[in-house]
Structure formats: structure tokens, C-alpha cells
C-alpha angles and dihedrals in degrees: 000000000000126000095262098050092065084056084060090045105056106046101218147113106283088194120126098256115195124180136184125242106258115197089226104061144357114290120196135196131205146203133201078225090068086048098059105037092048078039095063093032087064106048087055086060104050090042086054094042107033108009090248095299107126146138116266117262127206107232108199117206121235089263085061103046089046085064103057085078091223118196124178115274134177131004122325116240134198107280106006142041128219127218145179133235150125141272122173096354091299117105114243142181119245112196123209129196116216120242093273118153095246091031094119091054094057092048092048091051090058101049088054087052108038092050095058093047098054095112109060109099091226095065139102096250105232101215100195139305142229118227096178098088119065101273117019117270112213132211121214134188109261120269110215096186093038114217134344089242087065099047087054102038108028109008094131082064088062096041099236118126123251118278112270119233090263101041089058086043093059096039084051095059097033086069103041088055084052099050087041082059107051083045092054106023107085144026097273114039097240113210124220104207106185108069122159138113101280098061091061122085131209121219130203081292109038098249116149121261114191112223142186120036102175102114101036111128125198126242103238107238105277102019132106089207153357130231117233123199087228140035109239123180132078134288119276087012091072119099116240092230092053086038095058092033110027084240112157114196136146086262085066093065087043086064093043093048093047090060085054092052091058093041088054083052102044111034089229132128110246079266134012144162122268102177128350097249102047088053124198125002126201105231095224094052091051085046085058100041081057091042093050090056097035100243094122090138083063103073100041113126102268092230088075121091106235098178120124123037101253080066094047104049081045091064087047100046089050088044092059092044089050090050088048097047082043104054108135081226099080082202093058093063139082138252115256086236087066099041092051082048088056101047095047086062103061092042087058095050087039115135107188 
């Protein structure tokens, strides 16, 4: 595609913007420069992922973006900061890549992904980007119950109560859908590789949002897998395969999602301390100690109300499906396809 043709592509203003530091919020400059070069960048990415076939995106200029006030909200991750602001009198997010040196590429990436997978009900909704700074700044939808990671872990700070039985049981299975999705929608699976609590966001109604799709990778036609130079993800959400041999498959999310499914159940972080002198757990291997001598009800997070035995065949139906997504043999677990299929079952027979 020529180079005009992207202008055509991305609606926006193509002006050099420039803006001063204000001690109040976050001020931003551009460059057509930038443009040109994201813009590009892009464009690469839609054309590897999804042959060029992709959903439009709004692409907001600096001056835009200036004007969403943004002041730092939330807590600050590895390679991006999150901040709040406002667009049209609604509240948004406005995500911002560090200064790392590939930082343009991961934001890029999302923005490719994320795009296409605007219309699930289950994902973050990217409402539009800026490519006019140096690395893309995104706009997301408003969270009003912020992540799942702070419903679990500190939900009492922001004064909500503790996720009932069924409400962990749907998110469960919300996300799942979603992953299943990425994994089946399109030509190449497209793995997500970073899932964990704290990438999933709760709406007014604490549905679950996916989020985060910067360091997703595509399965080549033909393949199971694709090798990385590197391991990315989170410790205690890796799988132990990808871990040893830098292998990337589906079967690596199942094992992610797995660990979530156990942190949703708990209450505990993918690994803890139990005492000081016994260090660090690994949270699957403590599940598996309780399944093997059939105290599963044990080690549910205490702010779930076990009561009743619909509830209680249920934890011990999604232990055993955690165990399962989370086998150290990849060959051993499930597709996402069949775990969102589980879950929605028993979903569907639930009695609470």
C-alpha cells in the first residue's frame, strides 16, 4: 500500500502538534514524523496478522488527547502506565507505553489486535489511538470496577464487596469465550500470552473485559506453535514447556488461564507465602497437595459462600478443570474452545 493511502486510511489531523509540561496533568507533543513512521508500523502489523482485513480505528490527534486531562491512575506495570481522563464527558483509560526501545512495536501490536477484536463482548473496547507522539497512546472504554486483580486482592480498598461464587464462575467463563476466540477467529490462532488477573477489566457489571493484547504472537498456517527468542508472561502464569524451549502454542494460554482459574478460587496470588521459613509456593502445586487428599473446599478464598452442595460439586468441578488447563504435559490439556464450553455448562445446570 503507498504512503498516502495510509493517510487515507487513519482519519486524523497530520499537523506538527507541540504542547508544554503542566504540572496538573500529563501534556503530550507530536510529530508527523511519528505519523508516518506508527503509521507504517501499523499497517505491517494488520497486513501479518489479518491480511489487511481489519476493523476501522479512530485515531485522535495530540490535541485530543491534551485535552483528556490525564492524570495517573491506577498501578504502574512493566512496560506501560495507565492513566485516567476524559473524552466527550465520559471517563476513559489512556494507555502509555514506556520508552522502551520496542515500545512502538507492542503498542502497535495492540492496537492490530485489539481492533479486530472490538467486537467480542468479553474485550477491553479500544476506543481510538494517537500515532502522532512517539509511541502510540491508546484509548480504552472506562472500567467502573477496575480489574479483576483488584476485586480479588484488594477489593475492601475500594469499598466493593467480594465476588460472589457465580459471579467468578461467569467471569471465568467470559474470559475463557474471549481467549477461545482469539485462538479460533481468525486465519492464524493468535495467542494472547499474558494472562492473569490484572489484565481483565470489570464493568458496571462486572462483566470481564480482555485486555492487553501487546504481546500476543500468531501461529504461522500449518504449525502447532512458534518459537520466540525470548519467554514473556508473568511468574507462576508460564507454562513450564514454553518456559524450558521458548514455544509459544494455544496450549500455553490454557495453562495461563488455568492459573487464573485457581487464583479466582482461592483468593491467592500464582505463588505466596505460607510461612517464612517454607518461602515461596507455587500456587498449583499447593491446589494439588488439597485435591490429592480431597480437601478441595479447603483452599477456596474465604470470601465465597460455600454453603449449599450445588456450590460445592461446582469447586470441585472447576478444580479439577484448572488442574487439567494447568498439566505441566501441554498435551495433557485442553483447548480453550472446550474449557469455555465447560464452564458454560455449568453455567447453564447451576442452581445459586
Amino acid at each position: 500500500m503507498k504512503l498516502p493511502a495510509i493517510f487515507r486510511f487513519f482519519q486524523t489531523h497530520h499537523q506538527h502538534q507541540h504542547q508544554q509540561e503542566s504540572s496538573n496533568h500529563k501534556i503530550f507533543s507530536g510529530h508527523i514524523e511519528n505519523f508516518i513512521k506508527n503509521g507504517a508500523t501499523l499497517l505491517q502489523e494488520r497486513l501479518s496478522l489479518f491480511d489487511g482485513r481489519t476493523n476501522p480505528v479512530h485515531c485522535f490527534s495530540v490535541d485530543d488527547i491534551n485535552a483528556m486531562n490525564v492524570v495517573q491512575f491506577g498501578m504502574a506495570c512493566f512496560s506501560y502506565d495507565i492513566y485516567a481522563g476524559v473524552w466527550n464527558g465520559k471517563s476513559v483509560l489512556v494507555k502509555i507505553f514506556s520508552d522502551a526501545q520496542n515500545s512502538s512495536d507492542l503498542a502497535c501490536r495492540e492496537i492490530a489486535v485489539a481492533t479486530q477484536m472490538g467486537t467480542h463482548t468479553n474485550v477491553h473496547r479500544l476506543l481510538g489511538c494517537c500515532l502522532h507522539t512517539e509511541c502510540p497512546i491508546l484509548v480504552y472504554e472506562w472500567a467502573k470496577n477496575g480489574t479483576l486483580d483488584d476485586r480479588i486482592f484488594r477489593y475492601k480498598e475500594h469499598n466493593k464487596e467480594a465476588l460472589e461464587w457465580k459471579d467468578r464462575l461467569r467471569v471465568a467463563w467470559e474470559i475463557a469465550h474471549a481467549v477461545a476466540y482469539l485462538h479460533t477467529a481468525f486465519r492464524r490462532p493468535i495467542i494472547h500470552r499474558n494472562l492473569k488477573p490484572s489484565n481483565v477489566y470489570l464493568d458496571d457489571d462486572d462483566s470481564a473485559r480482555l485486555s492487553d493484547f501487546s504481546r500476543t504472537v500468531s501461529i504461522p498456517e500449518g504449525e502447532t506453535h512458534v518459537e520466540e527468542s525470548i519467554v514473556w508472561g508473568t511468574f507462576g502464569y508460564i507454562a513450564p514447556d514454553y518456559l524450558m524451549s521458548c514455544r509459544v502454542a494455544e496450549s500455553s494460554d490454557v495453562y495461563s488461564f488455568g492459573i487464573l482459574l485457581l487464583v479466582l478460587m482461592t483468593g491467592k496470588t500464582a505463588s505466596f507465602t505460607i510461612e517464612l521459613d517454607r518461602g515461596e509456593v507455587i500456587l498449583v502445586d499447593w491446589v494439588s497437595d488439597y485435591c490429592a487428599a480431597d480437601c478441595v473446599i479447603d483452599i477456596v478464598d474465604p470470601a465465597i459462600n460455600t454453603n449449599g452442595a450445588v456450590v460445592e460439586e461446582q469447586l470441585k468441578t472447576l478444580v479439577e478443570l484448572a488442574i487439567r488447563c494447568s498439566a505441566e504435559d501441554e498435551e495433557c490439556r485442553p483447548t480453550m474452545v472446550d474449557v469455555a464450553t465447560q464452564l458454560k455448562n455449568m453455567i447453564d445446570h447451576a442452581i445459586v
